[in-house]
N, C-alpha and C positions, 0 to 999 in steps of 0.2 A: 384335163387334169385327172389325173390317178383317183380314186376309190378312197386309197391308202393315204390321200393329205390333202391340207385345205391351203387356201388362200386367203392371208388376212391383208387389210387394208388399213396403214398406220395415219395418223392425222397428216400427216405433214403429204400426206398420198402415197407414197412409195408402197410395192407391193411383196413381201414375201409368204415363202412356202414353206409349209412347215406337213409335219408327221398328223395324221388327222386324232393320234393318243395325247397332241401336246395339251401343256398344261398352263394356264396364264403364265406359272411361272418357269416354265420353259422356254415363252417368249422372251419374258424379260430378261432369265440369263443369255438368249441368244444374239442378243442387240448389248450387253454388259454386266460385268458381277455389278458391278453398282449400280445399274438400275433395279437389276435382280434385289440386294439386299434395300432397296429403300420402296419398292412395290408391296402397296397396300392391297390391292384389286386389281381387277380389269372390269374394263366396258366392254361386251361385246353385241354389237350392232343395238346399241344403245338399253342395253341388262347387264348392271355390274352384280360379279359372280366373286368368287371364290380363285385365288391363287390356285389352286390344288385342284380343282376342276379343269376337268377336260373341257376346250375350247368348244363348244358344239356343233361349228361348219364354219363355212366360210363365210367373209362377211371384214365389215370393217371391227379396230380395237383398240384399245386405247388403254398403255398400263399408267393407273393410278395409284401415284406419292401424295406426301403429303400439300404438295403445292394445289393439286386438281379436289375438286368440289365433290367429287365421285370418291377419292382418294380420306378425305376428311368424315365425308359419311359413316364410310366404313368404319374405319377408325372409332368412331364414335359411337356407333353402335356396339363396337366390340368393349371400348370402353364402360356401357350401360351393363356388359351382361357381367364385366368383371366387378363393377356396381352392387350388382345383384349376389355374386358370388361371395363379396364382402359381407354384405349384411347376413348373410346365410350362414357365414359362421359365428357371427358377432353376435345375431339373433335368428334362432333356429326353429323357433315358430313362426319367423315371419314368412306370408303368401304373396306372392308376385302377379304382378298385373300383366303390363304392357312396358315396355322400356325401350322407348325409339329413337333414332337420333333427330336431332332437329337442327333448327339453322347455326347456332351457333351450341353444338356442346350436345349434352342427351338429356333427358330424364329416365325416373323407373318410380311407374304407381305401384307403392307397396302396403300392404295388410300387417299394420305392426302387431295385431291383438291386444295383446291387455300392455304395450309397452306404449308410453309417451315420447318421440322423437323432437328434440330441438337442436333449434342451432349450432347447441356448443357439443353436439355429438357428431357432426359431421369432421371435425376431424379425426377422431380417432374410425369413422371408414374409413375417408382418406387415407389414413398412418394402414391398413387394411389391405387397401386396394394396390398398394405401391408393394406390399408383401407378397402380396399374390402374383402380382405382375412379374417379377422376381425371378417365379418356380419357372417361367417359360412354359405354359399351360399350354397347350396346341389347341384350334377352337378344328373340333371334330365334326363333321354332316352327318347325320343318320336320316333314312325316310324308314317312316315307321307306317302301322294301316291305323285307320281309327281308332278300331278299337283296343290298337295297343297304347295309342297317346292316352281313351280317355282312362283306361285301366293305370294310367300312369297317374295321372293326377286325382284320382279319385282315391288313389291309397293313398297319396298322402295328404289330401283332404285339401286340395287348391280347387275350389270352386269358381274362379274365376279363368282359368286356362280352360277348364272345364266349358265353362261359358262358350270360349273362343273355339273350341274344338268343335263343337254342337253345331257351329256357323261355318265350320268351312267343310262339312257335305261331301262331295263326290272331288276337293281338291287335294294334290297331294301335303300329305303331313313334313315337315322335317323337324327335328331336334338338334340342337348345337349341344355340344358338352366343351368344358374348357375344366380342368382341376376336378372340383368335385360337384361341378352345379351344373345342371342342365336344362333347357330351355326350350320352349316351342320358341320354335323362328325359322323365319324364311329364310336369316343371310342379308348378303354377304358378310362375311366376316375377315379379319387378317389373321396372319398364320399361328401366330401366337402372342400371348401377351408381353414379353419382354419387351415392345416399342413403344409402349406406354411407360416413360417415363415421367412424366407429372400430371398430377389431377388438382381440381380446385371443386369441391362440391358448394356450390356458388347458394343454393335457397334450397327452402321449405315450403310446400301449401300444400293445400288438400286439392285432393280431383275427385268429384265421382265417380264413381266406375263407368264408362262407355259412358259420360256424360249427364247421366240417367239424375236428375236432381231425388227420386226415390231410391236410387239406391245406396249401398255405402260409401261414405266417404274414405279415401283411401290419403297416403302421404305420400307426394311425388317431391322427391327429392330432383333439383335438376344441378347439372356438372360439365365440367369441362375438362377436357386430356389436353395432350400433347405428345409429341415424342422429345420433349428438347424441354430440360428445365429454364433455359432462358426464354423462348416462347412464351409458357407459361407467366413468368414476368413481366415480359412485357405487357402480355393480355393484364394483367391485373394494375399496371397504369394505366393503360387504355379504360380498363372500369370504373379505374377511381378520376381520368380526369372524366369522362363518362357522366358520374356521379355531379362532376359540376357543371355540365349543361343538360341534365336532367330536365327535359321541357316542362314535367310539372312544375316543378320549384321554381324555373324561370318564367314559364309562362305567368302563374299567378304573382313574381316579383313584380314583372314588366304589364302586369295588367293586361294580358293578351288574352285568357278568356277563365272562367268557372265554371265550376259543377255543384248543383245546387240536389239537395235529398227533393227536396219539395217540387223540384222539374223532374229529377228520375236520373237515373245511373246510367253511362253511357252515352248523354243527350248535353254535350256542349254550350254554354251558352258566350256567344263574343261579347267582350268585352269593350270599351272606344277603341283602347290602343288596337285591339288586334282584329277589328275591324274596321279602321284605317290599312293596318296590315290585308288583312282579307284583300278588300275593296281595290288595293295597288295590285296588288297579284293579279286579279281578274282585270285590272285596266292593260296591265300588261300583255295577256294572252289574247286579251279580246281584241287589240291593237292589231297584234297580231292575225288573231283571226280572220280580221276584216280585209287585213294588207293579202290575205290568201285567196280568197272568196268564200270565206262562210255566212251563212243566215244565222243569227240566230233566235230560237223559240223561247220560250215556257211553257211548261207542261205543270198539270196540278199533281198534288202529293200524294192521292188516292185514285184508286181507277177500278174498274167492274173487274171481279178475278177472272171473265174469261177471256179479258186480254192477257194476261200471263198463263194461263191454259196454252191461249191460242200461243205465245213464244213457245214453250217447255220450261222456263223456269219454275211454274207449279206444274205438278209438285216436285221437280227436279231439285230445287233447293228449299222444301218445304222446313226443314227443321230450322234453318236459319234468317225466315222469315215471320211476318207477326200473322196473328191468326186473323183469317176473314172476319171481316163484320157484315150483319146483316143491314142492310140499306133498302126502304120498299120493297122488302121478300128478294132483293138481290143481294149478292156476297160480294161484298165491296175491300181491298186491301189496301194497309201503307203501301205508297211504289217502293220496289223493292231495287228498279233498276229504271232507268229511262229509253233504257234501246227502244222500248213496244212502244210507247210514244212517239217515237221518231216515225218508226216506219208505217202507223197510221198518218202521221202528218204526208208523208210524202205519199202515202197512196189516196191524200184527198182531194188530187188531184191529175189529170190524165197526162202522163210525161210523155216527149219526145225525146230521141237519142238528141238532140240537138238542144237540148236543157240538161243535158248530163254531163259531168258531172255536180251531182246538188249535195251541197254539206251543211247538215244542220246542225249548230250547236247550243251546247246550255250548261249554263251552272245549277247544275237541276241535284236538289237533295231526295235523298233514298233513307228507308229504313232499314233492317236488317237484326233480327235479335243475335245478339253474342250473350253467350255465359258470362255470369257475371265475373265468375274470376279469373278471366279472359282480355276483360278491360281494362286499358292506362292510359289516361290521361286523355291526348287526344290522338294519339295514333292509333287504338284501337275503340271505337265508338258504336253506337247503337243507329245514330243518325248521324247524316254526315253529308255535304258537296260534291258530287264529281264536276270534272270539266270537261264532259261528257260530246262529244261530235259524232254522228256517223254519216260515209260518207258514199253516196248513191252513186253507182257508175257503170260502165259500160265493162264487158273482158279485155278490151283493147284498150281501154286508160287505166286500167287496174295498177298496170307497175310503175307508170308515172305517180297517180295518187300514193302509192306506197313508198313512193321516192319522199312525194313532198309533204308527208306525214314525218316520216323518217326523218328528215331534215327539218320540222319544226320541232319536232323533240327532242335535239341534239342541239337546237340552237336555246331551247326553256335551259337545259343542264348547265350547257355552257355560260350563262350568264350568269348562274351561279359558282360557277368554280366548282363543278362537280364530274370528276372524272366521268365517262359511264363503259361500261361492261353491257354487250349485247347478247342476247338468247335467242335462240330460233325455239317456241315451244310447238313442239308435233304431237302429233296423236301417238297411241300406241295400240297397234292392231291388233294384239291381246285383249284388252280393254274394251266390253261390251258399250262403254255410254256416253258416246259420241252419235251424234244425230248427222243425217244427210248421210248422201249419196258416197261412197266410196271413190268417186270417181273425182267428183268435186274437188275433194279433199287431197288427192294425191295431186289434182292443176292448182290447188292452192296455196300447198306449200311445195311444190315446186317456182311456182309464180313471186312469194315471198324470199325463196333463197338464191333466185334469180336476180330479185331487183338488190338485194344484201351484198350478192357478187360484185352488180355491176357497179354501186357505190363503193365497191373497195373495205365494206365494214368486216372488221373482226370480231366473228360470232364462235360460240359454241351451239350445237347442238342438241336438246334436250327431251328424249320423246316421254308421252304420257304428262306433258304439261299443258297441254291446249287446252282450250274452252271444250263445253260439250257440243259449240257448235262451230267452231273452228279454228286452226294455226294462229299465233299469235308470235310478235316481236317484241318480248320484254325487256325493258330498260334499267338496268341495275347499276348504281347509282352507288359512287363511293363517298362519304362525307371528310370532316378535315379530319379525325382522328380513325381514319382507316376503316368504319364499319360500312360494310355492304347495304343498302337497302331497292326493293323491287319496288321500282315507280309506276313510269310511262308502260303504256300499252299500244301494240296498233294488231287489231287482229283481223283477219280477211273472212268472211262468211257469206256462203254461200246456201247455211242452211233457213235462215230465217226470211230470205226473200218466198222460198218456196211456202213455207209455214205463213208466211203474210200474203201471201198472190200478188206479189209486188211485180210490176211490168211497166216497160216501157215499150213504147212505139217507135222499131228500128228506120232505117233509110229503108229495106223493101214493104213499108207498111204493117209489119206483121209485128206482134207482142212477145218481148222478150224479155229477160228474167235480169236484173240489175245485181252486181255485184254489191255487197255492202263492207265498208272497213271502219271498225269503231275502236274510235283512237280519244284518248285520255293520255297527256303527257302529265299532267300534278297525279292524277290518280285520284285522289280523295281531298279537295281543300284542307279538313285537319289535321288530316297524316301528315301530307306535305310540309304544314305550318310545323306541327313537333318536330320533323325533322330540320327545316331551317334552321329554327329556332339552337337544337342543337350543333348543326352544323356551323354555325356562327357564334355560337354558346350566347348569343343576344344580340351579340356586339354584329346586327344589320347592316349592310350597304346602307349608304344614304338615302339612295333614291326608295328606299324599302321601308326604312325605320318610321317606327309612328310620330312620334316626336324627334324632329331632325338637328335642330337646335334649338339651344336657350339661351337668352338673355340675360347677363349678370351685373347687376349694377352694383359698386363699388361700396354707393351709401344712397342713404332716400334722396338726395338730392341731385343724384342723377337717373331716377327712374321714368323722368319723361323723355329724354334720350333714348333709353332701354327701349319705350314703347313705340318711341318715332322708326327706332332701327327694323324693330319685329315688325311692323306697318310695312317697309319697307321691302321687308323679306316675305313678309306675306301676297305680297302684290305681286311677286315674282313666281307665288304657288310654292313656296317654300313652306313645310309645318316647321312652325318655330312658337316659344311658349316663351316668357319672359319670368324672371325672379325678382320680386321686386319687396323679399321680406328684408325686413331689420334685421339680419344676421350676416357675421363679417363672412367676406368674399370666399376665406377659405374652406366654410361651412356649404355653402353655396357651390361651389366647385368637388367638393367631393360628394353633395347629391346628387346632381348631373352627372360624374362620373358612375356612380352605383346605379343611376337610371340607365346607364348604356347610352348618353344623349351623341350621338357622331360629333357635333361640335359645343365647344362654349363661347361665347361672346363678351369678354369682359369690359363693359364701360366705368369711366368717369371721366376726370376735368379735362386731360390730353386727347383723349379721343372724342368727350363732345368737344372741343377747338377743333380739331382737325377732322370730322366726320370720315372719324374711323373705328376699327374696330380693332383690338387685341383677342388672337383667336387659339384658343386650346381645344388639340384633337383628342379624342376620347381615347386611353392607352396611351396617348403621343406626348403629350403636354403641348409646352406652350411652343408656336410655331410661327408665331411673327406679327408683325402690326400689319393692317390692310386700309386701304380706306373705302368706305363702305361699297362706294360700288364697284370696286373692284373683285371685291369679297364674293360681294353678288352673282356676279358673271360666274365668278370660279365655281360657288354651288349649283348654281342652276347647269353648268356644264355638265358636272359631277352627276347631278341628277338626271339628266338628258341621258349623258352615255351610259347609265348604270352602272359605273365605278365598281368594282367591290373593296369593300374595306381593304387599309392599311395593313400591311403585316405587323 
C-alpha cells in the first residue's frame, strides 16, 4: 500500500482505500451525500474523532448517525457545550465545571455566583439553546500549550478549569469554540450546531466539584437533544409513562421494600412482599445453577484488608469503598466484592485438571460507598446482592464455559421478555490500568470473540470498557418502554489467578495456572428488582408476583368457602391471600386490582354448589367460571412454565 493512502475497514468487513489526507467526512460522502449529511462522528479503530479530522491510518471505522451509541454521544456532548454557551449569555458571570455526555442526554456543573437557578428558568435556556443552534455555529479544535489554557482561564477568573488544567501535566491541551464560547475538551464533537433541533433541560441538583464533599457545591443542570422534534416527543412520553412505573413509588405501593434514616441511606431493607420476590428469583437461578453444575458457598460480610490488597481492588477502587476498621491491630473491611473469597475457597484445597472445571456461586452481599446524591431507590444502593459465580477452568474448556455462561444469561433475559443487546468490553492500550500480562489479554479477548462468533451473537465492539483485570461480555438489556439497561456480566480473567497462585495439577503432573470467568447474569438483586419492577410497571408474571391471588367472598357468609378454596390453592404452593372483610365485592375487586393481585377469585352461593370458582384477571376482567380444580391445574401450569403476563 502507497505512503499516500490508507485502508479502512467498515463493519459490515468490506475494505476500501482512501487518500491518507481523508477526512471522517470524506469517507462518509464517499459511500453517500446522505450518509455524509446525517454523520455525527466516526470511530476509528475504536476512538470516535471529529468529522473534519483527518483519519490517522489505517485500521477499521465506523460513521456514526444518530441511530449508533458513538453517534448520540457525540451529539450530546455537543449539545452540553451549546448548554454552556446559552448560559453564558443569559448569565455572564456564570464559571463552568465539567459538562459530559452521559447515558441518556448530558449534564454541565455550573458556578452560578450570586444567582439562584430553578426549575422554572430552565426554559428560557432551552428557548436560548434552540437560538443558538440556529446561527450554525461550527464546533472548532484548537491545541493550545499549558500555559496558554492556564493563562486562559485565569483572566477570566475560572478556577475550576484551572483546576483541570493543573492535572493534565505533560498531555495535550485542546479547546473547542462554537459561537462565542469556548471550552477545554477533548471532543469529539459534530460539525455544527444546526442538528440540534430540540432540547428538554430535564432537572436541577447540586454536585460538588470533582466530588470533593469540602468543596463547592456547584448546579448541574442535566438535558436532552435530539435532531428531530418528534423524537424529542416521544422521549417525553417514554418519561412520563416512566414516571408511572417509578420503582420507588411502586415498590413502596406493593410493599417490596424501605429505606429507613435510622438504618442509613442507600441500605435497603426487604419488605415480606419483596422478599418473597427476592427469594423466587434466587430459587429460580439457583434451579438453575444446580441443573449446570454449580457449588454453591457463603462467604462473610467483612474480611482482613489484605485479601483485597492481595486482588488490587485496594486501593484500585479505594474512594468507593468504606474505610478500614481496625480489628486486634488488624484492618479489617466491609466486602466490597466476593471474587477474593472464591478464589481462596478454591485454593483451600489441591485441584486436579480432572476436578476442573469448579464453579462456585453465591448470593453474597457487598458494600460499596456511593455519594449520596448518587442514590435512588433501589438501583443505585450502598449495600446490595450479587448473584455472584466464578468459574475455575482449564484454557482448553475456556470457550465451552463461556458458551455456557453465555447461554444462561440469555436464557435469565429471555424469561423475562427482555430483548438483549451484546458488548464485547476490551481494553484500551492507551490506558495505563489494566493489570496482567499483555499477552493474556490479547488470548482472552480473542478467546471471547471467538466463542461470540461461533454462537452466531450480535455484538458490538467497545474498547476501554474492561475490568482492570479482564475482557468482559456485557449484557444490555431493553425493558417494555424502550430504555436500555446494563445487566449480566461474564468476564474472562487471567489476571487474578496469578495474584492468588491459583494452580491446578495437569495430566503431565506439573502445576498450572487456572483460567477464571466471573459471571453475574441479575448483576445486583436490587438493581435487577427496580428494574423488573418497572419493566412490568408491578403488574409480575405470576410465577413471580408476591401475592398471586386472592380470594373474594361475595358476603360473610361465604368466607369458609373462600378459606377452603385458598387451602386448596395453597397446597398446590400457590401464594394466595383471602378477603374476607364486610365490604361489597366491588370494593374488594378494585383493592386487588390496585394490589397488582394476577388473579381474583370470586365466591358465593353458585360456586360453593358447584366447587368452583368465577375468575378476574388483573387488567383483563372477568374471564369465566372454572371449577376448582380445574382452575388449579391451569395455575400451577402457569407457574411451572413462567408465563409472562397477559398483554
Amino acid at each position: 500500500m502507497s505512503e499516500e493512502q490508507l485502508t479502512l475497514t467498515f463493519p459490515d468487513g468490506t475494505q476500501k482505500t482512501f487518500p491518507a489526507s481523508a477526512t471522517g467526512y470524506d469517507v462518509a460522502s464517499a459511500i453517500s451525500a446522505g450518509l455524509a449529511r446525517n454523520a455525527l462522528s466516526v470511530t476509528v479503530n475504536g476512538a470516535i474523532q471529529d468529522l473534519d479530522l483527518p483519519i490517522p491510518g489505517s485500521g477499521s471505522i465506523t460513521i456514526n448517525t444518530w441511530e449508533s451509541e458513538d453517534g448520540q454521544q457525540t451529539f450530546w456532548h455537543s449539545s452540553a457545550h451549546l448548554l454552556a454557551e446559552a448560559v453564558q449569555e443569559l448569565y455572564p458571570d456564570a464559571k463552568f465545571g465539567i459538562g459530559p455526555p452521559i447515558e441518556n442526554g448530558f449534564y454541565y456543573d455550573i458556578d452560578f455566583g450570586n444567582h439562584s437557578i430553578g426549575q422554572d428558568d430552565l426554559a428560557g435556556i432551552e428557548a436560548k439553546m434552540i437560538e443558538l443552534a440556529r446561527k450554525k455555529s461550527v464546533f472548532t479544535k484548537k491545541t493550545v500549550s499549558s500555559e496558554e489554557a492556564l493563562s486562559h482561564y485565569e483572566k477570566i477568573g475560572n478556577e475550576y478549569k484551572v483546576d483541570l488544567i493543573r492535572d493534565l501535566k505533560d498531555q495535550q491541551i485542546t479547546f473547542y469554540e462554537q459561537g462565542n464560547f469556548t471550552d477545554l475538551c477533548r471532543g469529539p464533537h459534530i460539525r455544527d450546531t444546526s442538528v440540534i433541533k430540540a432540547v428538554k433541560l430535564t432537572k436541577i441538583a447540586g454536585a460538588y466539584w470533582r466530588g470533593d464533599v469540602n468543596s463547592k457545591q456547584l448546579t448541574r443542570i442535566y438535558g436532552i437533544s435530539f435532531p428531530k422534534q418528534k423524537l424529542l416527543d416521544e422521549y417525553l412520553v417514554q418519561m412520563e409513562e416512566a414516571l408511572k412505573r417509578d420503582h420507588k413509588k411502586l415498590g413502596k405501593e406493593l410493599g417490596i421494600y424501605m429505606m429507613d434514616a435510622m438504618i442509613g441511606p442507600g441500605l435497603p431493607v426487604w419488605l415480606p412482599n419483596g422478599t418473597v420476590l427476592r427469594r423466587t428469583l434466587e430459587a429460580f437461578l439457583r434451579e438453575e445453577q444446580t441443573r449446570r453444575g454449580y457449588q454453591e458457598v457463603i462467604t462473610p460480610h467483612i474480611a482482613n484488608l489484605e485479601l483485597y490488597k492481595t486482588s488490587g481492588h485496594y486501593p484500585y477502587y479505594k474512594d468507593s469503598q468504606y474505610n478500614p476498621m481496625d480489628v486486634d491491630g488488624d484492618e479489617y473491611m466491609l466486602k466490597p466484592m466476593n471474587c477474593p473469597h472464591h478464589h481462596r475457597i478454591y485454593s483451600n484445597e489441591l485441584r486436579s485438571y480432572r476436578d476442573l472445571p469448579v464453579r462456585l456461586a453465591e448470593f453474597g452481599t457487598v458494600y460499596r460507598y456511593e455519594q449520596s446524591g448518587e442514590l435512588n431507590g433501589m438501583s443505585r444502593v450502598r449495600g446490595f446482592t450479587q448473584d455472584d459465580a466464578h468459574i475455575y477452568c482449564t484454557h482448553d474448556q475456556l470457550k465451552d464455559e463461556i458458551k455456557n455462561v453465555v447461554e444462561l444469561t440469555q436464557f435469565v433475559f429471555n424469561t423475562f421478555g427482555m430483548p438483549v443487546d451484546i458488548r464485547l468490553s476490551f481494553r484500551d492500550d492507551n490506558n495505563d490500568k489494566y493489570g496482567g500480562d499483555q499477552a493474556y489479554w490479547d488470548r482472552a479477548q480473542q478467546e471471547i470473540r471467538e466463542a461470540a462468533d461461533e454462537m452466531g451473537l450480535t455484538y458490538t465492539i467497545v474498547e476501554g470498557e474492561a475490568s482492570f483485570y479482564g475482557p468482559k461480555i456485557d449484557f444490555i438489556i431493553r425493558d417494555a418502554i424502550g430504555r436500555k439497561w446494563q445487566l449480566g456480566t461474564v468476564q474472562v480473567d487471567y489476571v487474578m489467578p496469578e495474584r492468588f497462585e491459583l494452580t491446578y495439577v495437569g495430566s503431565d503432573n506439573q502445576k498450572h495456572r487456572p483460567v477464571i470467568i466471573h459471571r453475574a447474569p441479575f448483576g445486583s438483586m436490587e438493581r435487577f428488582v427496580s428494574i423488573l419492577i418497572e419493566h412490568f410497571a408491578g403488574n409480575f408474571p405470576l410465577w413471580l408476583s408476591p401475592v398471586q391471588m386472592k380470594v373474594l367472598s361475595v358476603s360473610d357468609e361465604f368466607n369458609a368457602y373462600a378459606e377452603a378454596c385458598a387451602k386448596t390453592l395453597k397446597e398446590h404452593g400457590i401464594r394466595v391471600e383471602t378477603d374476607s372483610r364486610s365490604e361489597k365485592i366491588g370494593a374488594k375487586i378494585r383493592d386487588a386490582e390496585t394490589g397488582k393481585i394476577p388473579y381474583m377469585l370470586i365466591v358465593g352461593s353458585r360456586e360453593e354448589k358447584e366447587e368452583s370458582v368465577s375468575v378476574r384477571r388483573h387488567k383483563k376482567g372477568d374471564i369465566g367460571t372454572f371449577p376448582l380444580s380445574d382452575f388449579v391445574q391451569k395455575v400451577v401450569n402457569e407457574v411451572k412454565n413462567r408465563a409472562l403476563p397477559p398483554d
